[in-house]
C-alpha positions in Angstrom: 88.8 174.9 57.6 89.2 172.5 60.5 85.6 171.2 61.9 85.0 171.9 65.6 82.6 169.7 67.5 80.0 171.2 69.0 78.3 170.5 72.5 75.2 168.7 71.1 77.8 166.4 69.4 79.6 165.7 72.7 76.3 164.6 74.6 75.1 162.6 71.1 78.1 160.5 71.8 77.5 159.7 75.4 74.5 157.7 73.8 74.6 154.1 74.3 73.9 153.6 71.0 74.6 149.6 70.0 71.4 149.3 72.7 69.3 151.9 70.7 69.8 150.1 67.7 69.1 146.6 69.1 65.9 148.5 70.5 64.9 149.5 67.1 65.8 146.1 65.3 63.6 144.4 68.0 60.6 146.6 67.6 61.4 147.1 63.8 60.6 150.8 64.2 62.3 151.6 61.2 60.6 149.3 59.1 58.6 150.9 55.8 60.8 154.4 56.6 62.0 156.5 53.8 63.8 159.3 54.8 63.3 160.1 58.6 64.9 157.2 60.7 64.3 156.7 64.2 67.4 157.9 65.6 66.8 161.0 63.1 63.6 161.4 65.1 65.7 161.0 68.4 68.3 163.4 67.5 65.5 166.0 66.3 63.4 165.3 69.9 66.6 165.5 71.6 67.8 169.0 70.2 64.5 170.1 71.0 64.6 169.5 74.6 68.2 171.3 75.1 67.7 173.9 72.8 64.2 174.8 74.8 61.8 174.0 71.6 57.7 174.2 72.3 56.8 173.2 69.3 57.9 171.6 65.9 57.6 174.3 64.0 60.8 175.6 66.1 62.9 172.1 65.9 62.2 172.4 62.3 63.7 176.5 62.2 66.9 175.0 64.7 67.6 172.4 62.4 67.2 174.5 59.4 69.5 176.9 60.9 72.3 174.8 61.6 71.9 172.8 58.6 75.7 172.6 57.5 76.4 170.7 60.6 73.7 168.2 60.5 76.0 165.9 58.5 78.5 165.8 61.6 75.5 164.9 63.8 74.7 162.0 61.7 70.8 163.5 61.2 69.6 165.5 58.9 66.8 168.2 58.1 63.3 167.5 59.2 59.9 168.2 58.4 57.5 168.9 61.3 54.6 167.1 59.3 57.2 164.0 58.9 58.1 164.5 62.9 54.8 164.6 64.3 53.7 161.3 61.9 57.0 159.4 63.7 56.0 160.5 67.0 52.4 159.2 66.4 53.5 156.0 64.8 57.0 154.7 66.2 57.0 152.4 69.1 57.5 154.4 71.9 59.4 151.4 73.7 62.6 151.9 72.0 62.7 155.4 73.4 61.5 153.8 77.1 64.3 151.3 76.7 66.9 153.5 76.0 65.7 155.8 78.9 66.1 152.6 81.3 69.6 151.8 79.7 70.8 155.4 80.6 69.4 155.0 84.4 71.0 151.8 85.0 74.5 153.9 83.8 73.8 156.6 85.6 73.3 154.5 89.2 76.2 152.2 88.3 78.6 155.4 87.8 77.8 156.2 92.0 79.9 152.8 92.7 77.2 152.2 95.8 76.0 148.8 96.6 72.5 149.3 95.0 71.2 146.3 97.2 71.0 148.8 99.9 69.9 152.0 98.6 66.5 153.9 99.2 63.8 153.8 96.8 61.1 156.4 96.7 58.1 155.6 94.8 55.3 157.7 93.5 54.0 159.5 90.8 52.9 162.9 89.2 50.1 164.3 86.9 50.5 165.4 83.7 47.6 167.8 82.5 46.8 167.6 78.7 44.6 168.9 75.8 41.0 167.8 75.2 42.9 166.1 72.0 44.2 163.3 73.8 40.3 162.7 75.7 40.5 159.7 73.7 43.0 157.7 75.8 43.8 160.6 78.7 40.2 161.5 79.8 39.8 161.2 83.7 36.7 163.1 83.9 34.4 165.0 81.7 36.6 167.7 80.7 39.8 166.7 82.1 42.7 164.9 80.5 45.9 164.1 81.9 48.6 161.0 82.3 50.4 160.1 84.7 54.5 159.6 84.9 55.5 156.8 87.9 59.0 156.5 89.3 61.2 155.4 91.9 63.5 157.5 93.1 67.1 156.9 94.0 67.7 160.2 96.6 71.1 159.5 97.5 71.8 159.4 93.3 69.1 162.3 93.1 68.0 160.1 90.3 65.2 158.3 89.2 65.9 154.3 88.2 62.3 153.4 87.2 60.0 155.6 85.0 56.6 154.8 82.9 53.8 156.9 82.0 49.8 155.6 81.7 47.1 157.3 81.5 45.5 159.2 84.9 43.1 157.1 86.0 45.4 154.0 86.1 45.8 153.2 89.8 49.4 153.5 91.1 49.6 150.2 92.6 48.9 148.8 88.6 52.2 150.2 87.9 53.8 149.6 90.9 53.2 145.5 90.4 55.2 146.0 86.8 58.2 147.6 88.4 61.3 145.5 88.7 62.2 144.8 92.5 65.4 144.7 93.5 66.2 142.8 96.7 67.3 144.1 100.0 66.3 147.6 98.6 64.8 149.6 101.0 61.0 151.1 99.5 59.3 153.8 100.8 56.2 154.8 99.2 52.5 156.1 100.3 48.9 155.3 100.5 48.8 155.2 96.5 50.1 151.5 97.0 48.3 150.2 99.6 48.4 146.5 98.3 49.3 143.2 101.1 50.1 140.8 98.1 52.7 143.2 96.8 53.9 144.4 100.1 54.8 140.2 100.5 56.1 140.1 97.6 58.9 142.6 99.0 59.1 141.0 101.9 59.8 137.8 100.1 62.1 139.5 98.2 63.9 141.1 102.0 63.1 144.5 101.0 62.8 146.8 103.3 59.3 148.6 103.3 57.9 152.1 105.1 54.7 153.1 104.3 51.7 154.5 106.2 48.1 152.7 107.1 45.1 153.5 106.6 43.4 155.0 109.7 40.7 152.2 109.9 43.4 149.0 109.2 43.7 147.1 112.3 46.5 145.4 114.0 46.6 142.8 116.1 49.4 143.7 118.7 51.8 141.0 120.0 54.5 143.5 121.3 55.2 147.2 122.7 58.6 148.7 122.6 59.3 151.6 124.6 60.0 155.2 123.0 62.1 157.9 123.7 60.5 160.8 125.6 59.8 164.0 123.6 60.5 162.3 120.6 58.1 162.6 117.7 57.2 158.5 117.9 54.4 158.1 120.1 54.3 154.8 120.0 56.2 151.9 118.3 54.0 148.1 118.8 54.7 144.9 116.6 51.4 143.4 115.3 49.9 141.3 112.7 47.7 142.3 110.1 44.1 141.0 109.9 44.2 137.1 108.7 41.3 137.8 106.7 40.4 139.9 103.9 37.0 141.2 102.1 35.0 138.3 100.6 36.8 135.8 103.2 40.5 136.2 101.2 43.3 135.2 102.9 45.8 138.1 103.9 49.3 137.3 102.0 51.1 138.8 104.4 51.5 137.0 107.5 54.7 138.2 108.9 54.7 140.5 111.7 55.1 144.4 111.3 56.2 147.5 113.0 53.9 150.1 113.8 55.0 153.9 114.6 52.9 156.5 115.9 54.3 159.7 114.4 53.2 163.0 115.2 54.9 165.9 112.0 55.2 169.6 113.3 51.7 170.1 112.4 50.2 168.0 115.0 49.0 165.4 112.3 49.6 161.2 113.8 50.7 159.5 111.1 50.4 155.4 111.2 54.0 154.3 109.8 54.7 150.5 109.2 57.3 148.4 108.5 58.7 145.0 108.2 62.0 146.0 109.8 61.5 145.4 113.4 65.4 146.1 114.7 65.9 149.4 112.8 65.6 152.6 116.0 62.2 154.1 115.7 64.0 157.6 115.0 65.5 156.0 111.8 62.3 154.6 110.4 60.0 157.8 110.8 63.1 159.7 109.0 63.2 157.4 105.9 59.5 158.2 105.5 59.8 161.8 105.8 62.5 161.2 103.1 59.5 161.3 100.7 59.3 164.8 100.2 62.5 164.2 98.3 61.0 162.6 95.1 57.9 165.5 95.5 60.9 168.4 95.6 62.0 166.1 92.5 58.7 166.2 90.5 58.6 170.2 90.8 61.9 170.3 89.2 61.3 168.2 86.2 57.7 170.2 85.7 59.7 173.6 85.7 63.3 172.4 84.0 61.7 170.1 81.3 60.2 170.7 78.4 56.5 168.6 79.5 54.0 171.9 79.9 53.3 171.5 76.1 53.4 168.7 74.2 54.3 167.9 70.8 51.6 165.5 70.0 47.7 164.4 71.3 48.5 160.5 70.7 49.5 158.0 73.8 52.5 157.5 72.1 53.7 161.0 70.8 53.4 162.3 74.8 55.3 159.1 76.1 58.3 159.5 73.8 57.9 162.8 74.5 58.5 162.3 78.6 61.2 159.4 77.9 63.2 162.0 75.7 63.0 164.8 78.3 64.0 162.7 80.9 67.0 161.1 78.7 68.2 164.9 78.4 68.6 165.1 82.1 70.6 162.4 82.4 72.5 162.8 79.4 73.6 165.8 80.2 74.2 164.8 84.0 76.0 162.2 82.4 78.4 164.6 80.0 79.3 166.5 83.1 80.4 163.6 85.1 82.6 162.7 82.4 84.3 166.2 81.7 85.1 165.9 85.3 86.4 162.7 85.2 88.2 163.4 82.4 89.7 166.2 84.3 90.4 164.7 87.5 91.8 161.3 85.9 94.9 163.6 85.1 95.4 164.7 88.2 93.7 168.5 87.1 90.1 170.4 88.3 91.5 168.6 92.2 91.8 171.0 95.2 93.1 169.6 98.0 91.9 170.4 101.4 93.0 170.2 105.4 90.2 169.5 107.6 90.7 171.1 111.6 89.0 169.2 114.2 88.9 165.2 115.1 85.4 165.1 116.6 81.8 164.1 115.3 81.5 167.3 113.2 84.8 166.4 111.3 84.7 162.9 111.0 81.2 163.6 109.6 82.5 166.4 106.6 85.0 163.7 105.4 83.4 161.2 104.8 80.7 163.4 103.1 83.8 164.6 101.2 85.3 160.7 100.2 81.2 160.3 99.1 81.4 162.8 96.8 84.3 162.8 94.7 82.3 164.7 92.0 83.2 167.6 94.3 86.9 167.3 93.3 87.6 168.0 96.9 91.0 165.6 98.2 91.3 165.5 101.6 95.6 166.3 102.0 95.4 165.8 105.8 93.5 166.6 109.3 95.0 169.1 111.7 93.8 168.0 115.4 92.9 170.7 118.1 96.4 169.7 120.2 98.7 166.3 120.4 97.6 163.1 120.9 94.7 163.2 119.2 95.7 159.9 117.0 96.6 159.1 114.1 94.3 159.1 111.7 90.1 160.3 111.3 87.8 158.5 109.0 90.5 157.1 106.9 92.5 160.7 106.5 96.0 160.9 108.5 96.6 163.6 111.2 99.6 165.9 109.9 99.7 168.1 112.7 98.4 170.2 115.4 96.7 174.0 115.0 99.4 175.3 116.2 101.2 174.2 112.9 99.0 174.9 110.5 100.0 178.1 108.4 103.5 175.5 108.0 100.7 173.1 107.0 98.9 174.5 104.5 102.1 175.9 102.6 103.6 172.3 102.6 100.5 170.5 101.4 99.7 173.0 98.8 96.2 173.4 100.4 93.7 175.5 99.1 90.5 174.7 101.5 90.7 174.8 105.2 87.6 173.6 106.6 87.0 174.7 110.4 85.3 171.8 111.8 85.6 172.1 115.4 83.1 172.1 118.1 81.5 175.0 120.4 83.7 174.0 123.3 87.1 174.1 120.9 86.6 177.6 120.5 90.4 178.9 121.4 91.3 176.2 118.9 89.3 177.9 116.6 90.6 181.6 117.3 94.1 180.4 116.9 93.6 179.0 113.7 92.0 181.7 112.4 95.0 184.1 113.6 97.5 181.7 111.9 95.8 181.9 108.4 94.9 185.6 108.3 97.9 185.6 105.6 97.1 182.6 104.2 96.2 182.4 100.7 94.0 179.1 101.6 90.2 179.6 101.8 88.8 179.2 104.8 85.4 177.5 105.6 83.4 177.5 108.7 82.0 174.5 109.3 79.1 176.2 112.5 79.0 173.0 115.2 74.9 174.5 115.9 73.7 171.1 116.4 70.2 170.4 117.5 69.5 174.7 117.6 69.7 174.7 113.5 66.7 173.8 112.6 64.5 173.4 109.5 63.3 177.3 110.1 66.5 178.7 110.7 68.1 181.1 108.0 70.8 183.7 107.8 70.3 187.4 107.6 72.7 190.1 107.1 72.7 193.0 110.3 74.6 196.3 108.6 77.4 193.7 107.3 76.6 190.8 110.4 75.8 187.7 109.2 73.1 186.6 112.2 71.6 182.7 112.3 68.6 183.2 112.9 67.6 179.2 114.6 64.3 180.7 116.2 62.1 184.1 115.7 59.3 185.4 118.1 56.2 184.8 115.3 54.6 187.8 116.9 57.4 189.8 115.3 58.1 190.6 111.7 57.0 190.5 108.1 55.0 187.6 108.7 53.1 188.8 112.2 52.2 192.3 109.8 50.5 190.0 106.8 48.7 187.6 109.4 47.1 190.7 110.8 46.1 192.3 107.8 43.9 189.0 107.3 42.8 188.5 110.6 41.3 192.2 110.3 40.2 191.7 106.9 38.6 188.0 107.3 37.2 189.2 110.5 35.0 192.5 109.2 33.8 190.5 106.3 32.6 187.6 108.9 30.9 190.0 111.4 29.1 191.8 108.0 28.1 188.6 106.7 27.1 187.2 110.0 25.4 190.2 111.8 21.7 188.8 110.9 22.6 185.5 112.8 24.5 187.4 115.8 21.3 189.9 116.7 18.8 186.7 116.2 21.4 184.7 118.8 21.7 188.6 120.8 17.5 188.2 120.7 17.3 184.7 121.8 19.9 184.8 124.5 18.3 187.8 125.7 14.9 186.3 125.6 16.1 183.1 127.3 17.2 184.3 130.8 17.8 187.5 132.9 20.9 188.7 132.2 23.0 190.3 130.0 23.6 188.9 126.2 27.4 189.2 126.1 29.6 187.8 128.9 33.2 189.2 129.5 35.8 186.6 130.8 39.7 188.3 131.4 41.9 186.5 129.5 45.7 186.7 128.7 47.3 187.6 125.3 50.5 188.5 123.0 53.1 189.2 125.9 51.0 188.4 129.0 48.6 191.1 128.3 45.2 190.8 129.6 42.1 191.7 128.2 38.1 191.2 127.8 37.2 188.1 125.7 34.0 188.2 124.5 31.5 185.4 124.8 27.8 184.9 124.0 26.4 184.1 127.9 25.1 180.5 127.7 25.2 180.3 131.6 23.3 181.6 134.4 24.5 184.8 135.6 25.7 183.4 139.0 27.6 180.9 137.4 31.1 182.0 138.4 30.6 182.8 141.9 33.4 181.0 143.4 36.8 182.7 143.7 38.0 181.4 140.3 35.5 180.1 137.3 34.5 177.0 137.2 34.9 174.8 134.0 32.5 174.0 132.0 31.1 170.6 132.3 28.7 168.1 129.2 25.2 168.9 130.3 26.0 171.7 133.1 23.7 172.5 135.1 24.4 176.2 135.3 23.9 176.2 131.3 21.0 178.1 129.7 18.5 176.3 127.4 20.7 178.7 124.7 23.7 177.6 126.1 22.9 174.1 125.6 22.5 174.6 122.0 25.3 177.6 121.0 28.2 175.9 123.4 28.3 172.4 121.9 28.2 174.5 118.2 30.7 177.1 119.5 28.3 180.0 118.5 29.0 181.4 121.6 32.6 182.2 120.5 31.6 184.1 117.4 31.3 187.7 119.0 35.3 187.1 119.3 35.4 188.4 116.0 35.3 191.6 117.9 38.6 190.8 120.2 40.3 189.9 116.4 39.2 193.5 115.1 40.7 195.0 118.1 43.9 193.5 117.7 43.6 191.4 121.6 43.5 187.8 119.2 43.9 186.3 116.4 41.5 183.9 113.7 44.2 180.8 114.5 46.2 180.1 117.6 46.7 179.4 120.8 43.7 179.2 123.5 44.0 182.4 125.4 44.1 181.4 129.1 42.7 182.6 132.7 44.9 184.7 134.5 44.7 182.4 137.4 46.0 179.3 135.2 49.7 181.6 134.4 51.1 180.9 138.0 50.6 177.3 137.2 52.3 177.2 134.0 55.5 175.8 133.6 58.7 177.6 131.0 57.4 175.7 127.7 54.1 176.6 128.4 55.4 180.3 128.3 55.8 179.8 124.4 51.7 180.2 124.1 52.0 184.1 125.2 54.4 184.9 122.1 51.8 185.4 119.7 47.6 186.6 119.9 45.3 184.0 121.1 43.0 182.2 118.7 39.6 181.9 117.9 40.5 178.6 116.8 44.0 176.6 116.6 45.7 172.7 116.3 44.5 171.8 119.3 40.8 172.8 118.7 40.5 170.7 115.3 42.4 167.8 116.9 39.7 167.4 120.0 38.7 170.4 121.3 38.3 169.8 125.0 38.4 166.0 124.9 42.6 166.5 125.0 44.6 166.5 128.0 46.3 170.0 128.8 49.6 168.6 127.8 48.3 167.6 124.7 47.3 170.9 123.9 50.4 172.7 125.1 52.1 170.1 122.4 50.0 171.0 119.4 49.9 174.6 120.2 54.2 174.3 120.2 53.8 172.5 116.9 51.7 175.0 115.6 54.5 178.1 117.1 57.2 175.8 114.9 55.8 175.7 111.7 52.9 178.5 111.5 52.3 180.0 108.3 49.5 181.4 105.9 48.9 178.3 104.3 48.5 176.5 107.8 46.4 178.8 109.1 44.0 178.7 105.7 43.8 174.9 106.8 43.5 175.2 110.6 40.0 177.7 109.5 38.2 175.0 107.1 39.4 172.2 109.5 37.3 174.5 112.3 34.2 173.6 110.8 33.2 169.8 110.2 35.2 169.9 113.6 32.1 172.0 114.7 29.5 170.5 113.0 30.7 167.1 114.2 30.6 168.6 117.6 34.1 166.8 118.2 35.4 167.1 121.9 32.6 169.5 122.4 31.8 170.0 126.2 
């Protein structure tokens, strides 16, 4: 009967295997072997990864299983005793080195100038058995390692990997990488190092990484920023000359510092050593980091590197390098089926694009970058004549008005709809002419700036509705957020009533008066209501038409009120206004009635959800920020508000207290 290759054959032979060999000649891993070489002990590690294997006991069943085609494989049967000694005892290089062969293939099959890619650096944690405490402890208890990379995300592909122990520092690792020149690294706090930062400078890399709140920089320039932007700032500097223990600094060049405030209020300190690049472009390679995090998560959940197959160093390093060379051995047998297929002139559609502006010009060059996608651009159909003759590199073949004679001539079997807003009768007409078409059609939306990172698509009774903004006082999330404000808030005035009727007591005991004040305030919608207050003033301290702000060491203030205000114990019988439903634990400030007639439309946004007890702006200075500067963290807050964020907001709340931050 005629043999048939399997799939595991196919990938086997994707292998650059004259490297393995030379690997295992140069390390003499096969030296004193009897029976289980080491590319047996490859082949078995291997078929355990794709087949989903935890343990050896289950290579050992799979390969016992498919014994009569083990001869085809060039392996053979395996014992899991003989397995786990070879994975304890065979240098784990030749499997690192034949990782790093199969990167460098992988990157070279893009056909990108690597001298200017983007390189991501970081690394994840690993968390193993008390077995390996002897080289994995990091604490008593806890044992783990470590696996560094750098992270190609335009090849969504890692092109550096190694794995220490965790408590080996990342910058250790990060000194052993290779550097390549002109690359662009982006990397974080982890490798906060100024003798290998110069050493990528000398090597005219490009670097983005953040600073350390409490690094100085000697500023020798200011260049000006665009307003509204994230950047707040953007100065060249110097860093200090001098190190601890009277060092020199190695890096002497000038830098580029950003100011960069993220959606949830946080500043971030962003240097670089390009000082021409726009400021816009540098703040977005660094948020390009979350790239190579998205990139860990998969790995963890894909890979089989929950449970290891050994306790030894070496055992749970081959074990990484092998997982890792079954993702890119089987990236790289899909990229050669296509190939394969599309080197014949089979597995191509070919595709018309409609439209000649930004949006289209932007979709085909995507298209030319991805040829993976087996997508040909046949031709681009322009709104009306004139339009030219060709758009990024692809020919105009005609108007809309021709384009059901289009698509029949070219054999096209993608239309892409890539006009803009203000094309729309273009649009209509081309949708009339291929209502017969056979062609698929694909709406390329022109939504700009409005489709945002929150933005999704829901389906209204058979409506498909973009959703680029939703009132967060509205919804699934605004019913959960009030579940917890009521539940968080009975537990807090349970577990607090013994302090509120001793602060009721003193309050009371203090001056005449009553204990609780009751200030009108506005909530959700422009609603007004009672906020509740602890009275630290005298009772005639709001005679004038409207309140008077409180001021540091008030005269007006009670000898309570000096004490409770700075502390914010005045605000606790708020709890009370959350129960009620009139706020909420986190937002917004709620403001005086008086203060709405001043507010302009943005500041409108504040009224769309409950007032908080606390919010981003009270963590971030309390009272010592400007009103604008609230209005902006409070927006921030709107954009990106979640459970999570408001979990955060509360424990920020209190060192912020206790440190009495922008307390008045």
């Amino acid at each position: 009967m005629r043999h048939h290759n399997t799939v595991f054959h196919a990938v086997l032979k994707l292998m650059p295997w004259n490297a393995f060999n030379c690997s295992v000649d140069r390390h003499r891993a096969n030296k004193g072997v009897r029976r289980l070489t080491t590319q047996n002990q490859f082949v078995a590690l291997l078929f355990g990864q794709l087949s989903g294997a935890e343990s050896l006991r289950a290579i050992e069943a799979g390969f016992e299983s498919h014994a009569s085609r083990l001869y085809h494989l060039g392996a053979c049967e395996v014992s899991r005793s003989t397995l786990s000694d070879a994975n304890a005892t065979r240098p784990c290089a030749v499997f690192m080195e034949l990782l790093t062969e199969l990167m460098e293939r992988c990157e070279r099959s893009l056909g990108r100038k690597l001298a200017d890619a983007v390189h991501l650096i970081d690394s994840t944690s690993l968390r193993l058995s008390a077995l390996s405490a002897d080289w994995a402890q990091f604490s008593p208890g806890v044992s783990g390692a470590k696996l560094h990379i750098v992270y190609n995300p335009d090849a969504d592909a890692p092109n550096f990997a190694d794995v220490t122990p965790a408590n080996v520092n990342d910058i250790t690792v990060a000194k052993r990488m290779p550097i390549r020149a002109g690359a662009t690294y982006v990397f974080d706090l982890g490798y906060y190092d100024y003798g290998w930062w110069a050493e990528l400078d000398r090597a005219g890399c490009r670097i983005v990484t953040r600073l350390k709140i409490n690094t100085p920089l000697a500023v020798v320039a200011e260049n000006p920023v665009a307003a509204g932007s994230s950047v707040l700032s953007d100065r060249i500097g110097h860093f200090p000359a001098r190190q601890a223990r009277n060092r020199n600094n190695p890096f002497q060049d000038p830098v580029r510092e950003l100011r960069v405030r993220t959606d949830t209020g946080k500043i971030l300190r962003i240097v670089s050593n390009d000082l021409d690049a726009p400021a816009a472009e540098i703040a977005e390679l660094y948020k390009r980091r979350w790239a190579i995090e998205l990139f860990f998560r998969w790995i963890k959940q894909t890979l089989k590197i929950r449970h290891f197959l050994g306790t030894s160093e070496n055992a749970v390093r081959i074990q990484i390098a092998v997982a890792l060379i079954a993702l890119f051995s089987s990236r790289l047998a899909i990229r050669f089926v296509l190939r394969a297929f599309r080197r014949g002139g089979r597995n191509l559609r070919h595709a018309l694009v409609v439209g000649t502006g930004d949006l289209a010009r932007s979709l085909i060059e995507k298209l030319a970058a991805h040829r993976d996608f087996g997508i040909e651009v046949a031709g681009v159909v322009a709104e009306r004549a004139g339009a030219g003759t060709e758009v990024a590199g692809a020919r105009v073949v005609g108007t809309v008005a021709d384009l059901p004679t289009l698509v029949e001539e070219l054999r096209a079997e993608l239309v892409y709809l890539a006009l803009p807003r203000a094309e729309w009768q273009a649009e209509e007409v081309a949708l009339e002419g291929l209502a017969d078409s056979t062609a698929a059609v694909r709406l390329v939306p022109d939504l700009g700036r409005a489709f945002t990172l929150n933005a999704t698509v829901e389906d209204f009774d058979g409506t498909p509705v973009v959703l680029v903004t939703e009132s967060p006082g509205q919804g699934w999330n605004a019913v959960a957020k009030r579940v917890f404000d009521f539940a968080l808030s009975t537990f807090g005035l349970v577990v607090l009533s013994p302090a509120l009727a001793a602060i009721a007591i003193w309050v009371r005991l203090d001056s005449p008066g009553p204990v609780l004040y009751t200030q009108e305030r506005v909530g959700l919608n422009g609603r007004r209501f009672g906020m509740l207050k602890f009275r630290t003033m005298r009772v005639d301290a709001d005679s004038g038409e409207t309140p008077a702000w409180s001021k540091p060491d008030d005269p007006r203030r009670t000898r309570a009120g000096r004490i409770l205000r700075p502390l914010s114990l005045d605000e606790l019988p708020q709890l009370w206004n959350v129960i009620k439903g009139q706020m909420s634990l986190v937002g917004p400030r709620p403001p005086i009635g008086y203060e709405i007639a001043l507010y302009k439309e943005r500041h409108l946004s504040r009224l769309t959800v409950r007032p908080g007890l606390t919010g981003l702006a009270q963590v971030r200075g309390r009272t010592a920020l400007g009103f604008e500067d609230q209005v902006d963290l409070d927006l921030a807050y709107l954009r990106s508000r979640s459970f999570w964020l408001d979990v955060k907001i509360l424990l920020w709340t209190v060192p912020t207290v206790l440190a009495r931050k922008g307390a008045d």
